[in-house]
N, C-alpha and C positions, 0 to 999 in steps of 0.2 A: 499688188501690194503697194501701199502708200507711200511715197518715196520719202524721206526723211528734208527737212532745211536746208540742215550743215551733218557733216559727218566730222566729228572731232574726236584725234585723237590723245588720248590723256598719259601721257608718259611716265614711267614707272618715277614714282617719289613727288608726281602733282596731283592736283583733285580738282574737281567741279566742285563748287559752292551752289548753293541754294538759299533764296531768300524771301520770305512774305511778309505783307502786311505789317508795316512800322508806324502806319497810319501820323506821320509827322506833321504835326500843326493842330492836334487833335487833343485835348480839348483847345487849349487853347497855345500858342507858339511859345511862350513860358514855360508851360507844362511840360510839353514835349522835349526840352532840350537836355535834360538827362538821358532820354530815351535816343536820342541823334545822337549824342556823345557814346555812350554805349555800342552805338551801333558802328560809327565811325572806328571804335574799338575795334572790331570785329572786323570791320575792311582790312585796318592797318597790319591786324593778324594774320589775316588769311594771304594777304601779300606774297607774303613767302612763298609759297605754294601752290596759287593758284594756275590752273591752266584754264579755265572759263569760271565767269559767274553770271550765272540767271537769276535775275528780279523778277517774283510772283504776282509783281502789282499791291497797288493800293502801299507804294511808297509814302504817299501822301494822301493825306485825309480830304484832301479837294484838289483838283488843280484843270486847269485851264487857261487854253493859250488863245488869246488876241492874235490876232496878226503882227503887232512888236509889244507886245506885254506877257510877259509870266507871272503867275505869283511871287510876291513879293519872299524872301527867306531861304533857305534850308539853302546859303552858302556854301557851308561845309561840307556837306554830302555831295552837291555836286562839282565842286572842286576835288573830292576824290574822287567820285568816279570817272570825271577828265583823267588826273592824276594816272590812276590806274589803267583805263583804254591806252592812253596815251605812252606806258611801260610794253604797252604789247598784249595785255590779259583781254581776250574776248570779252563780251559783257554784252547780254540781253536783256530787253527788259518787255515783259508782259503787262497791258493793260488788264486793271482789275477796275470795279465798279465804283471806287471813288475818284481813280483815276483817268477817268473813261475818255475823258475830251483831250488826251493828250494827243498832236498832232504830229511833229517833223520835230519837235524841238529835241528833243534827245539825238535825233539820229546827225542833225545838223550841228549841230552844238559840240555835241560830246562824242559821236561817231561810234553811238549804239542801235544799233538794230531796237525797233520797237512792234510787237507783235499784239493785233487784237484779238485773235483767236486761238484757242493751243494749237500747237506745233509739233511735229516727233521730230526728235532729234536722235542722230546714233551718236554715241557715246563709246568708243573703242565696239567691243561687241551686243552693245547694249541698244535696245530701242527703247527710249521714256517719250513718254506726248508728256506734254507739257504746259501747264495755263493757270490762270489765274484761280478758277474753278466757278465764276460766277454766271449763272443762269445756265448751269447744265443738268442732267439727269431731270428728272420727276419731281414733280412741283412746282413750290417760288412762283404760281404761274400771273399773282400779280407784280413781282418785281418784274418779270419777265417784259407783262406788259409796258412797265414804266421805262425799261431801257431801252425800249423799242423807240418810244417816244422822246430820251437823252439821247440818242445815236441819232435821230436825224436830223438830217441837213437845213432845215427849216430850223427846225428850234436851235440846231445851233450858232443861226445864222442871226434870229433874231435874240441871242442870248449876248452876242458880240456889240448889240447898238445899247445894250447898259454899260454904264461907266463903269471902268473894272474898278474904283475905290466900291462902287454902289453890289455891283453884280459877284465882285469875291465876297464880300461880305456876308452876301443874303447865301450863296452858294456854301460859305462855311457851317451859317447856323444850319441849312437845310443838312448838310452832310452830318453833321452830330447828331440832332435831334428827330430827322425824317428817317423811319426805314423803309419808304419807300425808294430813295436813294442807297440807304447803305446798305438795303440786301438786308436777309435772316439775321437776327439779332442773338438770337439762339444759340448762346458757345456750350451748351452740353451735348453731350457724347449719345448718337441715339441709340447704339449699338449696331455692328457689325451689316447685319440685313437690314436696316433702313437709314443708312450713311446715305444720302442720294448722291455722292460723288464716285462713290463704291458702287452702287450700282453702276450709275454710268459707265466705268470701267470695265465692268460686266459683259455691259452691253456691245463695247466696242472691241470686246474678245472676240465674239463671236463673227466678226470680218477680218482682223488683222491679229497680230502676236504684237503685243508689247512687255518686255521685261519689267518694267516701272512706270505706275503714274504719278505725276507729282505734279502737285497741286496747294494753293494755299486759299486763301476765303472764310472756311473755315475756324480760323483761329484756333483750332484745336492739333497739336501735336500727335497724328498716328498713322501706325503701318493695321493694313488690312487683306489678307491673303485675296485676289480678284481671281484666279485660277491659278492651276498647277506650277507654272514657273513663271507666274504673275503677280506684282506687288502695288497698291496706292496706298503713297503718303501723302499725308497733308503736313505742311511748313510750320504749323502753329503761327507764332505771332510775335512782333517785338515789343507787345504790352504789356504780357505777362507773362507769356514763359519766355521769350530771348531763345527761342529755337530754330533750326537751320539744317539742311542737309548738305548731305556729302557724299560724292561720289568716287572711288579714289580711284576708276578704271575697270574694277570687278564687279564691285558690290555698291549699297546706295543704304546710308544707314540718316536716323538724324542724331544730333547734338544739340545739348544748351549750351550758349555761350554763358562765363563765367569771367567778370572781368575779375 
């Protein structure tokens, strides 16, 4: 049986948080900053209580690291999440597909672990895998192609000799306006038997037990029965529903936040 990452334990009166796709900078860094401020809401909140928090990816609606350059912006966000690592709260974070070229900067920077493919984590008596959800199960099979060709080392090698004022630029519009970049555009519900993230989970019953999969990409807020004492949720999103889960040691439910 597959061994887990980390085995964490969540002590009675703390919880794991859960987070996806905030897509910040998206449409444009203006736009976005009600949506950062809300969200930073939500950190400050959860403070209190937390005992881990895992990021689903796709924090950011582009990003990509130079050798000494980041994207320009989203100060505050990561000044809390320093903030936070730095009180003692674990903090994960999963590449999602718009975030894909992220490199060491998190883990050097702010002293978060950075994952590019799901992970199972135990969670007191709990096993959840856990990932972004992008390019898995059945279909997508031309996104699939296109990530094959952002993950490698070539193109990303030659994506580094554009000037990052030249190369975040063209990277941004492509992230908004390409869905060959952003993946399935598609935020409706397709029903239960053809969720391809729900199958997937299906599929990965049938070698291992997992109590929970969670997952974001999606953008859509739901719990889906995968087997008998088997559950996938998806995170929904911080564009429009402001939703989030939570694990408080037992059980694994989601919420809106509601400033």
């Amino acid at each position: 049986m597959k061994q887990p990452v980390e085995q964490l334990t969540i002590p009675p009166g703390k919880k794991a948080y859960f987070s996806s796709d905030n897509h910040l900078g998206a449409p444009t860094a203006e736009a976005s900053k009600p949506r950062e401020l809300k969200f930073l809401a939500w950190l400050n909140t959860i403070e209190r209580d937390a005992a881990a928090i895992f990021l689903l990816g796709d924090l950011f609606d582009f990003w990509f690291e130079y050798k000494t350059v980041v994207p320009k912006g989203f100060v505050r966000v990561l000044g809390k999440l320093a903030q936070l690592r730095d009180s003692g709260i674990p903090i994960y974070f999963f590449v999602g597909n718009h975030d894909l070229w992220m490199q060491d900067y998190f883990e050097t920077e702010l002293n978060i672990p950075t994952f590019h493919k799901p992970q199972l984590f135990q969670l007191n008596d709990k096993r959840l895998f856990i990932g972004h959800g992008d390019g898995l199960g059945p279909g997508d099979k031309g996104y699939k192609r296109m990530k094959k060709v952002f993950k490698s080392s070539v193109f990303q090698w030659l994506f580094r000799w554009v000037h990052p004022d030249i190369g975040v630029r063209i990277a941004q519009y492509l992230s908004v306006k390409n869905k060959l970049i952003s993946g399935d555009d598609d935020h409706t519900f397709l029903g239960e038997e053809n969720e391809w993230l729900a199958t997937y989970a299906k599929r990965k019953l049938e070698s291992n037990h997992y109590d929970y999969f969670v997952f974001g990409h999606r953008h859509l807020p739901m719990r889906i029965e995968v087997g008998e004492q088997s559950s996938y949720f998806n995170l929904g999103d911080w564009i429009v529903h402001y939703t989030y889960g939570v694990f408080d040691g037992s059980n694994f439910e989601l919420k809106e936040f509601h400033t």
